[in-house]
C-alpha positions as CSV (number, residue, x, y, z in Angstrom):
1,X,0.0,0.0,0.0
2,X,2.8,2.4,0.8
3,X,4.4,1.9,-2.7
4,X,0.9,2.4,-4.5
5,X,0.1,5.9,-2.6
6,X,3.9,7.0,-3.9
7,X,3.5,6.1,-7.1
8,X,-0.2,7.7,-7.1
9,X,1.1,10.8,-5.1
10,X,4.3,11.0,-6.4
11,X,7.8,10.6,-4.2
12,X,8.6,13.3,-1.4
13,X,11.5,15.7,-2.6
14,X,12.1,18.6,0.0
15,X,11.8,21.6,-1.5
16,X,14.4,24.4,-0.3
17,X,12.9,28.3,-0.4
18,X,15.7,30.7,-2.2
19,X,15.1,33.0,0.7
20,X,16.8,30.4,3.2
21,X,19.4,30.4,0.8
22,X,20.2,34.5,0.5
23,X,18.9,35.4,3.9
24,X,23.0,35.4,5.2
25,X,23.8,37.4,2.3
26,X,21.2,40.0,3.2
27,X,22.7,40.4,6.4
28,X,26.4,41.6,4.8
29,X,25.0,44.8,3.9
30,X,23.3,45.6,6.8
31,X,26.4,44.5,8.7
32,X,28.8,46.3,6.7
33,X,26.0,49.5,7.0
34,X,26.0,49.5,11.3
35,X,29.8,49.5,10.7
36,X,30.7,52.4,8.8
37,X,27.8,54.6,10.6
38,X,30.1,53.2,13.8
39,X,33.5,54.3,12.4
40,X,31.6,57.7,11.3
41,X,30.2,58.3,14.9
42,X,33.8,57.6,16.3
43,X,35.4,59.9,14.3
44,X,32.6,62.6,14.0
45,X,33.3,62.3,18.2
46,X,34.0,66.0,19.7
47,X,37.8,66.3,20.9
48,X,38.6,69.1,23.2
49,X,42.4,70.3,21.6
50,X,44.3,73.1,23.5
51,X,45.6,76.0,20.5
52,X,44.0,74.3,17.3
53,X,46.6,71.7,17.4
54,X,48.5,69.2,18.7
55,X,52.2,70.2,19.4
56,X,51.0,74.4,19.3
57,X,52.0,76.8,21.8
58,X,49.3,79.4,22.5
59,X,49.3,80.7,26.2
60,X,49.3,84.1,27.1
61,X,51.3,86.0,30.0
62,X,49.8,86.1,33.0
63,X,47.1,88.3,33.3
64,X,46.4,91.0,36.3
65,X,44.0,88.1,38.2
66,X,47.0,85.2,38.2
67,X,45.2,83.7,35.2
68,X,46.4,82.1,31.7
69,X,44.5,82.3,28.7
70,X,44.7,78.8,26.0
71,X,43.1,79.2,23.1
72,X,41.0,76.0,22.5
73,X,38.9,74.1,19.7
74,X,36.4,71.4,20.0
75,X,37.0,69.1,16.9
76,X,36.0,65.7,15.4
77,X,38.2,63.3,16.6
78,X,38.6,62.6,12.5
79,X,40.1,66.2,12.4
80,X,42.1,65.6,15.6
81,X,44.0,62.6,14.2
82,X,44.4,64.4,10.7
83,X,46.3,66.9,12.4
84,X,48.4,64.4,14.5
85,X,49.6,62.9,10.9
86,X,49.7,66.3,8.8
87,X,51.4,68.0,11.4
88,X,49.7,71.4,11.1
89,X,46.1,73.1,12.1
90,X,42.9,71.9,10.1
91,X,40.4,74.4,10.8
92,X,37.6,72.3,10.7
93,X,35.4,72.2,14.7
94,X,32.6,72.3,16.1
95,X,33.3,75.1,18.4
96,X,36.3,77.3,19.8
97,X,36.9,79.2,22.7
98,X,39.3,80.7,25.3
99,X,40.1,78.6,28.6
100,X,41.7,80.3,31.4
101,X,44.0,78.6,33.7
102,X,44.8,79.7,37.6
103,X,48.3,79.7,37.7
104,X,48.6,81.9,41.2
């Protein structure tokens, strides 16, 4: 009876879906999407950097209240490292100011 209800019904051959197939290569992109918008989040990260540059010299005398004055820039930390390697002030930030400094 078994044999007769194959032959009637025909045999069983699994049949495999194409999306089991691609669904690991649909996950590369996304994968390879989370990381760069990662590595772009790190480097877009704000660096505080005393007078525009790594390596610069930019305090003032003393002033009448015992202070010193640093210039400073908030910069991506892309920027920061940029200037590390080029050896010279990228005037690219997010912000700049003066910091003062009690010395007395």
């Amino acid at each position: 009876m078994c044999c007769a209800e194959n032959a009637k019904y025909g045999a069983y051959t699994p049949v495999m879906h194409p999306v089991q197939a691609t669904h690991a290569l649909n996950k590369i992109p996304v994968l390879v999407g989370i990381a760069v918008v990662l590595v772009i989040a790190v480097l877009a990260m704000p660096v505080k950097q005393r007078c525009g540059a790594p390596g610069y010299s930019c305090a003032t005398a003393w002033d009448a209240r015992g202070y010193v004055h640093y210039y400073y820039e908030v910069e991506p930390l892309g920027v920061y490292l940029s200037e590390i390697i080029a050896g010279s002030n990228i005037r690219l930030y997010y912000t700049s100011g003066e910091e003062l400094v009690n010395v007395g």
